[in-house]
N, C-alpha and C positions, 0 to 999 in steps of 0.2 A: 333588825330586831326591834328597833323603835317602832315599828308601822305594827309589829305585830299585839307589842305592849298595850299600844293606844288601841288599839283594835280591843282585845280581851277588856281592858277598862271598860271602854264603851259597852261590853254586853255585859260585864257584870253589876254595869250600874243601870242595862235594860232590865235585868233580872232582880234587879233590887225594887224597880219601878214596879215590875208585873208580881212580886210579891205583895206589895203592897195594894196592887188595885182587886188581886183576887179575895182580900180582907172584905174586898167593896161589892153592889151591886154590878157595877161593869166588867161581869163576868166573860162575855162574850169578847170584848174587844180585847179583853188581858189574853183569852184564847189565839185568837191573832197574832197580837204580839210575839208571846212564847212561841208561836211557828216561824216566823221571821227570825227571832232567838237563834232557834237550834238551828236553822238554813247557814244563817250567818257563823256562827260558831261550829257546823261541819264545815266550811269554805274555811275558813283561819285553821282548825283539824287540817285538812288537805292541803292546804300550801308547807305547812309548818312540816308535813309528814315527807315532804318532794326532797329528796336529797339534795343538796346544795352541790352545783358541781365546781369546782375551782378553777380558774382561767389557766387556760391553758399555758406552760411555759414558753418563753419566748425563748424562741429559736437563735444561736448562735452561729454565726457563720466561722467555717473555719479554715477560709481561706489565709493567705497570705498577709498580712498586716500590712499596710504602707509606709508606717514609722519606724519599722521592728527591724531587725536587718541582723544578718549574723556577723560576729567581732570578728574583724582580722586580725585580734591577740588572741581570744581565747576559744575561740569559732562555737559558742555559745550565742545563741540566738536572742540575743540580751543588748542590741546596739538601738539605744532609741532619742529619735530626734528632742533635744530640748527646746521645750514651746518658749518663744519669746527671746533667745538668744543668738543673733544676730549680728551680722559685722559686714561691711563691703567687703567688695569681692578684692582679692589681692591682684587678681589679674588687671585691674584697672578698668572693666569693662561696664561698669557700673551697676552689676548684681549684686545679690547680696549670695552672704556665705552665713551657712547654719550650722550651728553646735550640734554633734552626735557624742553620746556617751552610752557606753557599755556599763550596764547595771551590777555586771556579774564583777569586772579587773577593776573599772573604773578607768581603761579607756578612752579618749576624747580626740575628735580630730573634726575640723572644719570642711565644710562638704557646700556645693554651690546649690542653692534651696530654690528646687526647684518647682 
C-alpha cells in the first residue's frame, strides 16, 4: 500500500508541475507530460483494481503425531511427552527415560526416550 501512496504523490505533484507550466509558453512539452500523467496513473488504476489473492493456507497434516499417544487411564489421546524431563534409565543400561503425561487425568509414567 506504501508503493501505491508514493506512487499517486509522485503524479499529483506531476500534475501540479503541468498545471503550473500550462499558465506558461511551454505548452507543448506540458502536453507531453500530461500523457505520461494519465499512462502512469491508468497503470497505478490497474494494479490497484487486480484483486489481491491471499496465500494460500497451509496445509496440515493429519497424520499420527509422534508425541501424542493414547492414556492407558483414560484412553484419551492426551499422552504427551514432556520436552526436557529426563532421568537415566532404571534398567542400568545407560539410556535415558522420558517423562509422559496425560493432559486430560494428569497421568505420568517414565518411558525409555527413544
Amino acid at each position: 500500500m506504501t508503493d501505491i501512496a508514493s506512487r499517486l504523490a509522485s503524479i499529483r505533484d506531476g500534475l501540479t508541475e503541468l498545471q503550473q507550466q500550462l499558465d506558461g509558453p511551454a505548452q507543448a512539452r506540458a502536453l507531453d507530460r500530461l500523457r505520461t500523467l494519465i499512462d502512469e496513473l491508468d497503470a497505478v488504476i490497474a494494479k490497484a483494481e487486480r484483486p489481491m489473492t491471499p496465500p494460500a493456507p497451509k496445509r496440515t497434516k493429519r497424520g499420527k503425531q509422534p508425541d501424542v499417544e493414547k492414556c492407558p487411564r483414560c484412553t484419551i489421546r492426551s499422552l504427551h511427552m514432556v520436552a526436557g524431563e529426563t532421568r537415566p534409565a532404571e534398567d542400568g543400561s545407560g539410556d535415558q527415560d522420558a517423562l509422559w503425561h496425560c493432559s486430560s487425568c494428569g497421568y505420568e509414567v517414565w518411558r525409555p526416550d527413544d
